[in-house]
N, C-alpha and C positions, 0 to 999 in steps of 0.2 A: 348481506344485501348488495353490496358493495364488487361484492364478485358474481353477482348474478348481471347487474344493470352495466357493468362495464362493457364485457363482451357483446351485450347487446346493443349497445350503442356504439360500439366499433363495427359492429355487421351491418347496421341501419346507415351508418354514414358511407360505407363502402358501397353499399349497395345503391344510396343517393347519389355518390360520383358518377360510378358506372352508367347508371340509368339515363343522366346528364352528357354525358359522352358519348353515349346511343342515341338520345335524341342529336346531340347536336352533329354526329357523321351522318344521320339519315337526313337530316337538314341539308348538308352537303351534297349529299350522292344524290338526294330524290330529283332534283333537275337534270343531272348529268344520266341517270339510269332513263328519264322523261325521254331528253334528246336520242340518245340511244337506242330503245326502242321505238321513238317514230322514225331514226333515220332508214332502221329493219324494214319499219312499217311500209314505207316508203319503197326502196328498194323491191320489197315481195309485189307490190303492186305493179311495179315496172318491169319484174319478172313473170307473171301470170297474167298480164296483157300488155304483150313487149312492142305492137305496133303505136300504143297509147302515145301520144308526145307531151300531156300533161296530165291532171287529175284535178278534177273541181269535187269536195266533197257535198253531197243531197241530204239537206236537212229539214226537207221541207214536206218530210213524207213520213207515216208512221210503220217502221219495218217493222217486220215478224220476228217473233221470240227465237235467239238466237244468233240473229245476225245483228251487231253491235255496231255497226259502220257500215255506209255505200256509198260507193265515188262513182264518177264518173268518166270518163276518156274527152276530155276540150275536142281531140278532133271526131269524137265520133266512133269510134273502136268498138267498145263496149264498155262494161261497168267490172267492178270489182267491190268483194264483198267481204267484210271480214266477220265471222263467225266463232261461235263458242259453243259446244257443244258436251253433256255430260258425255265420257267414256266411264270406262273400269275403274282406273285410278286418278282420277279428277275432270276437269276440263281440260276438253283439245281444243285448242285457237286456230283456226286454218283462215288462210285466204283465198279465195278462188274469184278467177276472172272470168270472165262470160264474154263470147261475143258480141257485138250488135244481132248476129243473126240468131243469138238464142241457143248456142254452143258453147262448152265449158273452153277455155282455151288451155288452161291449168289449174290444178289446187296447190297449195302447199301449206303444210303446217308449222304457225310460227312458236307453238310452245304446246305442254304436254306434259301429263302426270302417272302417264300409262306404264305397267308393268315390262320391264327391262327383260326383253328376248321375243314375249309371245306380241302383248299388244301394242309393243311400240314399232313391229313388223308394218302397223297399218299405218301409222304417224311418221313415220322417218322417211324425207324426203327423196332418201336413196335407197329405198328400200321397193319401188315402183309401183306399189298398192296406187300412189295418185293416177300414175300414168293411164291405170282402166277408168277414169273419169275424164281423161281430154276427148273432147268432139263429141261424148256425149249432150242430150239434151234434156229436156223435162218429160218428155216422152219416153224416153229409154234410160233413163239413169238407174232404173231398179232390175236392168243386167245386169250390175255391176254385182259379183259373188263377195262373199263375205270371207276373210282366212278363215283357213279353219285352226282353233281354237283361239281367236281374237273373236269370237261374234261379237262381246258388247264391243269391243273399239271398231270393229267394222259399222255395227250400226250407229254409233253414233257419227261417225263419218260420215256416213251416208244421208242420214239424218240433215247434218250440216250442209252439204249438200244440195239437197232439198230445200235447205230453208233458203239458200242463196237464188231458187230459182224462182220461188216465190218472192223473194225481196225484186228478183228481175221484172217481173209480171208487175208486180206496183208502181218501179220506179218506168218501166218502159209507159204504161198508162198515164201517169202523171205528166210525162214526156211529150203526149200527142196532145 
């Protein structure tokens, strides 16, 4: 018996340290990865609507499935939207900024689960799939072609997209 409950209790106590030392680095890290990721966050905004000279976040509106955040431009620019969108291989997070007139100015995607060569073609921000969505608007954004063999990451892109122009249409309403 003796040699049964030994080992077992060396493996339950090991496994209790461990577990204790995972909780407590993610204790540590979950602020620092927080800051981190809003400083991105932050940045992508100031990147895909670069004339902005601040950003007031709209809480005061109920968006469309999808779109998980919308700011605003203090002087009037336009808005910026951040989205989530299923693809292939999980969710894509993109940002995209809109002008006041109702024009995409940029997308970019800030994270992505998509398949390494075919769908992460349409997610990678060097990769210029975003670039056929600047100066698009809600009237012509379903030009935009899909790669071929990425359709689901193209449509969910597009998708995303979509939902930002709709979040536009609410939050500019709310506006007036």
């Amino acid at each position: 018996m003796k040699e049964i409950v030994k080992p077992i209790a060396v493996l339950a106590a090991i496994c209790l340290v461990i577990t204790a030392l995972l909780a407590y680095i993610n204790s540590v890290t979950a602020p620092i990865i927080a800051d981190a990721n809003a400083k991105a966050e932050a940045k992508a905004q100031q990147e895909v609507l670069q004339e902005a000279d601040g950003f007031e976040e709209i809480t005061d509106v109920a968006l469309p499935e999808g779109v998980t955040k919308a700011v605003k431009a203090t002087n009037g620019t336009g808005y910026v939207f951040s989205l989530t969108a299923k693809g292939y291989g999980g969710d894509i997070n993109l940002i995209c900024g809109i002008k006041s007139d109702g024009s995409i100015e940029s997308v970019q995607t800030l994270s992505h689960s998509e398949t390494s060569g075919i769908g992460s073609r349409v997610v990678d921000n060097n990769s210029g799939y975003s670039k056929n969505y600047e100066g698009k608007t809600a009237d012509d954004v379903d030009t935009v072609d899909a790669l071929t063999g990425a359709t689901i990451s193209s449509k969910a892109y597009k998708s995303a997209v979509k939902a930002a122009f709709d979040a536009y249409e609410i939050v500019t309403k709310e506006a007036k």
